[in-house]
BAKOL-805709 format. One line per 8 residues: number of its first residue (from 1); their letters; for each residue x, y, z of N, C-alpha, C. Coordinates in pm, whole numbers. Example, Ala and Ser with C-alpha at 12.3 -4.5 7.8 and 13.67 -1.06 7.14 Angstrom:
% residues 2
1 = AS = 1319/-569/780/1230/-450/780/1320/-330/780; 1285/-225/708/1367/-106/714/1290/3/787
//
This chain:
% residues 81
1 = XXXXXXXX = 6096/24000/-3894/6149/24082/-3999/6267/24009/-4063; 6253/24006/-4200/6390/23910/-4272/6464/24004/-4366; 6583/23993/-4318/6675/24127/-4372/6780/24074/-4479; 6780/24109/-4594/6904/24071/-4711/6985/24123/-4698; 7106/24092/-4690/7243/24187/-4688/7314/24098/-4737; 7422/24174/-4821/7488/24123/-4905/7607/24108/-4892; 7705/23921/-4830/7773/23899/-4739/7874/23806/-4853; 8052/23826/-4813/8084/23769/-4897/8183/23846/-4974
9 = XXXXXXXX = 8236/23709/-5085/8312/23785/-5183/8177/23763/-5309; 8235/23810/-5408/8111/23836/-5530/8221/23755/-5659; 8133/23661/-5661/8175/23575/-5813/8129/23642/-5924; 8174/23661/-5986/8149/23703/-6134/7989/23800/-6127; 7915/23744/-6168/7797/23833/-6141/7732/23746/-5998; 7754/23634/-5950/7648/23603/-5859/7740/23673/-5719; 7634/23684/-5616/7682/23780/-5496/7604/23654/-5396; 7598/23616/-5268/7574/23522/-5164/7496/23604/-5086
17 = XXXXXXXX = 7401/23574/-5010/7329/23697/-4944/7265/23589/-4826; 7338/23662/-4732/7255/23608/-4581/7169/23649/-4520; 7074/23552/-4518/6923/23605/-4431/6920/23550/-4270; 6902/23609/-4211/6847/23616/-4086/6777/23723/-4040; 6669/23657/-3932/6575/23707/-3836/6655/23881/-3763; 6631/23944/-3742/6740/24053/-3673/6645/24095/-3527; 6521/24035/-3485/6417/24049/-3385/6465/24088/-3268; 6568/23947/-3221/6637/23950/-3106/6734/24051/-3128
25 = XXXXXXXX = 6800/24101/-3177/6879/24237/-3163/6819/24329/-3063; 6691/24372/-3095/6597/24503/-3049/6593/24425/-2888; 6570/24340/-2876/6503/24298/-2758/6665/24256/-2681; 6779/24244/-2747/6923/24254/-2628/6910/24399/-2624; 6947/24487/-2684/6967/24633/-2696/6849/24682/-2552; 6715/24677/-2612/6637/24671/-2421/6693/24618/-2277; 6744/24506/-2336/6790/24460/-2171/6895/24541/-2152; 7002/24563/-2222/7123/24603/-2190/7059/24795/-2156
33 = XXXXXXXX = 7017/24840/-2225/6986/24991/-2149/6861/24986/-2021; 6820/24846/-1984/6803/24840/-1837/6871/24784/-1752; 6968/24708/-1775/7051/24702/-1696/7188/24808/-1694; 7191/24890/-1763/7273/24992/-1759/7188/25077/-1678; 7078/25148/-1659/6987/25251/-1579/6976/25182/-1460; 7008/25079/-1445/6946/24980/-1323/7098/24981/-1214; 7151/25012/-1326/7317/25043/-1217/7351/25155/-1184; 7301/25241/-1269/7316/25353/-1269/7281/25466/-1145
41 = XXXXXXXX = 7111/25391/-1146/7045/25376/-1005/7096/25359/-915; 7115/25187/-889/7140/25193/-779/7293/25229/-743; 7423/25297/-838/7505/25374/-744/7480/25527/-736; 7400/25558/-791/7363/25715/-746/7270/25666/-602; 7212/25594/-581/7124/25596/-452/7242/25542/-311; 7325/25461/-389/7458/25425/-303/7499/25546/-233; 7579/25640/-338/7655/25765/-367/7569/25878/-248; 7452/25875/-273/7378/25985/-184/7358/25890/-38
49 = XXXXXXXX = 7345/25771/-42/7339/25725/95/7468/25778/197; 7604/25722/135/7713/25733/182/7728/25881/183; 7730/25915/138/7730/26123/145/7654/26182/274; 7542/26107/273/7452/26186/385/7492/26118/522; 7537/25989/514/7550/25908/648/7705/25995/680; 7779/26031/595/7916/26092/640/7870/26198/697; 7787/26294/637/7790/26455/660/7725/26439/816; 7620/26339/834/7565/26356/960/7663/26234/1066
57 = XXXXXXXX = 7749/26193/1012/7787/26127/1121/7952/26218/1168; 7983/26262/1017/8124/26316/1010/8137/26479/1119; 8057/26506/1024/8060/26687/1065/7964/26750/1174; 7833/26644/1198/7741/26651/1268/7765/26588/1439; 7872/26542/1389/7843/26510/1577/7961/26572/1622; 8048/26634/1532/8154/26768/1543/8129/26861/1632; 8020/26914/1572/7968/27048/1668/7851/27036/1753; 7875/26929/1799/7785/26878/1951/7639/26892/1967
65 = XXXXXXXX = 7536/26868/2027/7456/26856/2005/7320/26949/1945; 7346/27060/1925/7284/27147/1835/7282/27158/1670; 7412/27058/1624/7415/27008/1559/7528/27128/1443; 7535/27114/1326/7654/27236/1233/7509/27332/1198; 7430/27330/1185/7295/27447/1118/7302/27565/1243; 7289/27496/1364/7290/27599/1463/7392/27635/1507; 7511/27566/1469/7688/27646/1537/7687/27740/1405; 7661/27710/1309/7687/27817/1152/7567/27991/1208
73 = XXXXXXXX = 7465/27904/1221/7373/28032/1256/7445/28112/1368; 7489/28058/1454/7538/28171/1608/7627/28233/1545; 7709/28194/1429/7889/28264/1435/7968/28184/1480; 7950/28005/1584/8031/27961/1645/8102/27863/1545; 8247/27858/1507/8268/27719/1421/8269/27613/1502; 8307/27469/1455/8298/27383/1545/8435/27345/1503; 8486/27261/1676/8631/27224/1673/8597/27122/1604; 8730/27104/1500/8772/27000/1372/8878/26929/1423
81 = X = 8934/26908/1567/9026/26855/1576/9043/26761/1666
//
């Protein structure tokens, strides 16, 4: 695709007009919104890794081996300290 645009100061009546290809534009603009989704990814998959490895390592070995689902179900809290 060859695009005219009209670049410059303007002499009297003549105006300078630069042509170039604009192809490669479309095709950076693609890479860059996959590598933006591609990060995006992988810190939301980060974000939920580290979340779940805390909750079951943090709070889960808290309330001993029945685990926090079954100290919440009895009524029992678990010692936090």
């Amino acid at each position: 695709m060859v695009t005219c645009a009209p670049r410059g100061r303007q002499y009297g009546h003549r105006r300078s007009v630069f042509i170039s290809r604009a192809g490669y534009i479309e095709l950076q603009a693609a890479a860059m919104w996959r590598r933006a989704f591609t990060g995006v990814f992988v810190q939301t998959i980060l974000i939920v890794a580290v979340t779940l490895l805390t909750l079951r390592w943090g709070v889960g070995v808290r309330c001993g081996h029945g685990g926090l689902a079954s100290g919440l179900a009895d009524g029992v809290h678990c010692n936090t300290a």
